[in-house]
N, C-alpha and C positions, 0 to 999 in steps of 0.2 A: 898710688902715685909714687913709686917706687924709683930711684935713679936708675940710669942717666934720664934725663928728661927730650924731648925732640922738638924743637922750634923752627918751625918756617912762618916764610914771608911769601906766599905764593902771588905775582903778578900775572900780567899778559905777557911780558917777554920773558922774564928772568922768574925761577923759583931761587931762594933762599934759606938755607938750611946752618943750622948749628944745633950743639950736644951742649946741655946744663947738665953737669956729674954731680953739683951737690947741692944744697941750700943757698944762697945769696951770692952766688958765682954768679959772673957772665957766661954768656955763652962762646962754646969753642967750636976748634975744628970745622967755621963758619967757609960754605962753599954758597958758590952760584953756579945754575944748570939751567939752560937755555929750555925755555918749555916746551918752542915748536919742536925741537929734536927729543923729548918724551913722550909716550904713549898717552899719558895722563900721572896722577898722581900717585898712583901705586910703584907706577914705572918708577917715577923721579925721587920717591923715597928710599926704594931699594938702589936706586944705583949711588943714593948718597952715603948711603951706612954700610954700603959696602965699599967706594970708593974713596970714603974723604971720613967716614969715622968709624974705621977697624971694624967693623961687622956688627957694631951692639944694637943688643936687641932694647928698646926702650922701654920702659915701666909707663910711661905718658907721653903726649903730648899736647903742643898746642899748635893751629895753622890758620894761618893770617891769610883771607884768600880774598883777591880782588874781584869783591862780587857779591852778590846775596850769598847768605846762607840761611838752615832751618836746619835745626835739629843736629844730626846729623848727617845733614847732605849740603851741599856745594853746585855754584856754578860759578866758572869765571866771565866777567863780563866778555872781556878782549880774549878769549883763548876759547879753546873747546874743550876741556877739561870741565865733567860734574861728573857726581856720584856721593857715594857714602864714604866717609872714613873706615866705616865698617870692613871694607874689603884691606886697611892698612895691616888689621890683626896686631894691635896694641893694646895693649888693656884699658886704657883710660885716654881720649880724645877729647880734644875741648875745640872747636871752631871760631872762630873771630873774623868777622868783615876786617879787611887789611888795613883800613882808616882807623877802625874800634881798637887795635892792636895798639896804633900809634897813636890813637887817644890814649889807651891806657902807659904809655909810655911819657909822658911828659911829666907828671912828678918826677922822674925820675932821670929828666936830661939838664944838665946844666952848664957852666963855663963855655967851654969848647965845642960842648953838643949844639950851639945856639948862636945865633946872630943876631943882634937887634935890627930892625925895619923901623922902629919910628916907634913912637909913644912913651911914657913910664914904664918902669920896670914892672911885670907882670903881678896882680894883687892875688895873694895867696888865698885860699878857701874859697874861693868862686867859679864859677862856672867856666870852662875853658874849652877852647872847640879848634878841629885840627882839620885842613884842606890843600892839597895840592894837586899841581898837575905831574903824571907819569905815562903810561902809557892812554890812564882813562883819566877821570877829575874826582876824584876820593872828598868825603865830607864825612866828619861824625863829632862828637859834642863829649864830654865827661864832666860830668857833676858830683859834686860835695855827697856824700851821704853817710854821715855819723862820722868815724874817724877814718874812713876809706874815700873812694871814686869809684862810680857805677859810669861806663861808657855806653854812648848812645850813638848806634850805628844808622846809618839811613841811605839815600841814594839821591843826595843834594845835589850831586855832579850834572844833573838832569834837567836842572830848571831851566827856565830862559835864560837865554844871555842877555846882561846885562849892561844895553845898549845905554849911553848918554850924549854922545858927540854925533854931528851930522854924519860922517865918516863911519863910524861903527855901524850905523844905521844902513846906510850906503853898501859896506862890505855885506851885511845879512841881507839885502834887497838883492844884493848880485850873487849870491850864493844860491838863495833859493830860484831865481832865475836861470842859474847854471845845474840847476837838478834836486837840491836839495830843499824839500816841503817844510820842514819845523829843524830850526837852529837852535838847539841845546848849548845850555853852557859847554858842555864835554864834546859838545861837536869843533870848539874852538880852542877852549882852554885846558890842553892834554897835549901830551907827546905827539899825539895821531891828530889832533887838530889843528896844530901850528902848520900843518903843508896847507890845509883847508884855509887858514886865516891867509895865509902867505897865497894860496890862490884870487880868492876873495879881495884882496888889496889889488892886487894883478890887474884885476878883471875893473876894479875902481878908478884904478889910476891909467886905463889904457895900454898897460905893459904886457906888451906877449910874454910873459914870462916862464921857464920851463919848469918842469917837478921838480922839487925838493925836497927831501925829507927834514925832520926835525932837527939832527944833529947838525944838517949842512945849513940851512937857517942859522942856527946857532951859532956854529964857526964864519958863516960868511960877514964881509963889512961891505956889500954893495947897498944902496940906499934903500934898495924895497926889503932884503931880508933883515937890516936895522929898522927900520917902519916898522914891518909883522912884529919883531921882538915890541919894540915901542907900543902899539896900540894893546898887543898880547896882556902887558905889565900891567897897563892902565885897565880894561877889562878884568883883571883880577883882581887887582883893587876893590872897582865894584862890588865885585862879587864876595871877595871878605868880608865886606861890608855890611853885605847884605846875612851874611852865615853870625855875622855876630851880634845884629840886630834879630835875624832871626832865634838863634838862641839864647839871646842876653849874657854874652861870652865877654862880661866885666873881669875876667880873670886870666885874658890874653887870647888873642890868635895865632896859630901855630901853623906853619906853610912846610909842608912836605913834599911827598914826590919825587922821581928823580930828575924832572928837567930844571929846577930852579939851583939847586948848589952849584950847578954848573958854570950860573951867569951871576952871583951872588951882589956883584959890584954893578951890574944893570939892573939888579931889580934893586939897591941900595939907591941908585940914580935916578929911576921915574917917577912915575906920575903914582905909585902904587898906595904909598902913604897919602898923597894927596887925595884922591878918590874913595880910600878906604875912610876918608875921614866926612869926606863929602855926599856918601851915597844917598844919603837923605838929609839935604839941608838944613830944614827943621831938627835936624836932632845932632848935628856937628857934637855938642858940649857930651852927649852921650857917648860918642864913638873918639875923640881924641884924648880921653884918657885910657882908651882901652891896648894893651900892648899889642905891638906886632912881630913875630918872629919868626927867621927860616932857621930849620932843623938843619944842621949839618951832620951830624954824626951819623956815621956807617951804616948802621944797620938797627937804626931803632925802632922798626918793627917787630926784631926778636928780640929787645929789650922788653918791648911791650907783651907779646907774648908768653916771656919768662915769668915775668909781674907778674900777669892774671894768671898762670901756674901756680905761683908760690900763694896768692891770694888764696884760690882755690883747697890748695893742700893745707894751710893754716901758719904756712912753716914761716919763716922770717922772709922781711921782706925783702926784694932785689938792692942792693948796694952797688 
């Protein structure tokens, strides 16, 4: 595991690339390259270390990829991009589901890296679990184990949505009447599912309403694209709720992705802490001391994958 080291954050739209040159550095020379305009990953690493980090040839890596992995092989969920690292020709490759990364990245974010959402501040040496919406719904978990964290990667993003209001009910009864058979959480709660939610409301409320993509929902203030954000929030919630009851995530919950820092003061505003606190009645006093927090900082998937480099190699830990 020889320097520089190579870190990416491989999603469906965006790959993410940065150089760790020594021990307990961050990572530098940090670019973004548009995926559909790569071949795949071979493509996108060589055009990143030749164009954005002087040509070095890396002793390691690590890559953070939205989607299963095994072994050494890869798929991306949202992209067409799989294969082996093996074709990268680096001597030492490590794989990481892109949520596992940024599981393993939160001992390691703090002040500015962080927004509080609601609850106590986060209880130290417990179990702590990481979910957001980006282009797909990323879910994974990190546990205590001796004086480290072992992350636990899975494909949460998948389950049912987590219907509770007439309305929400409503939106999934007119979705699957408009074509779609089974409503996954990540059919709704994703970059790529807010047009879907934002159709779905459309279709509820009688509104001819035309496409949208996620950003323009986002930017817009007409009543129906503030409703989709509104219900969006509140279905997330649920759904935290349910990822921290599922994994007994007494040691905070952590909301990443990139559509949520965008709207930081609307998701500070909803229903989200409410619901996350309510998803199972019965057990309120279990779930409102549990934290809740959006990741703001840049790029901490390559934080996280630096970590479980420096892990791996023995060396000191990321600072």
């Amino acid at each position: 595991m020889s320097y520089p080291w190579l870190v990416a954050d491989i999603g469906g739209t965006n790959a993410r690339f940065g150089i760790v040159t020594q021990s307990g550095s961050q990572p530098e020379s940090v670019a973004v390259l548009n995926v559909a305009e790569r071949q795949g990953l071979a493509d996108a690493v060589a055009a990143y270390l030749a164009d954005h980090a002087g040509g070095v040839r890396p002793g390691a890596a690590c890559l953070a990829i939205a989607g299963p992995v095994k072994g050494d092989t890869y798929r991306l969920t949202n992209a067409s991009w799989s294969g082996s690292v093996q074709e990268l020709a680096i001597p030492h490759v490590e794989l990481l589901n892109d949520f596992e990364a940024l599981a393993v990245s939160l001992p390691h974010l703090a002040g500015d890296d962080l927004t509080p959402l609601g609850g106590p501040a986060p209880t130290a040496g417990m179990v702590k679990a990481v979910l957001g919406p980006g282009t797909g719904l990323g879910v994974a978990g990190l546990v205590p184990a001796g004086s480290g964290w072992v992350p636990v990667p899975g494909e949460g993003g998948h389950v049912s949505i987590p219907c509770v209001t007439d309305l929400e009910f409503e939106i999934v009864r007119a979705l699957r009447a408009d074509g779609l058979p089974y409503v996954d959480a990540e059919h709704l709660l994703s970059g790529s599912g807010l047009p879907r939610l934002y159709r779905g409301l459309s279709l509820v409320r009688g509104i001819g309403a035309g496409r949208k993509t996620a950003s323009e929902i986002v930017a817009a203030d007409d009543a129906l694209s503030v409703e989709t954000i509104e219900v969006f929030l509140a279905l997330l919630g649920g759904f935290a709720g349910n990822v921290a009851l599922t994994m007994g995530a007494r040691g905070g919950v952590y909301l990443g992705g990139g559509v949520l820092p965008r709207i930081v003061t609307r998701v500070r505003d909803s229903e989200f802490r409410t619901r996350f606190e309510q998803t199972s009645p019965g057990l309120v006093d279990y779930l409102s001391p549990i934290a809740t927090s959006l990741i703001v900082a840049e790029q901490p998937a390559l934080t996280g994958a630096t970590a479980w480099l420096a892990q791996r190699a023995g060396s000191v830990e990321l600072v």
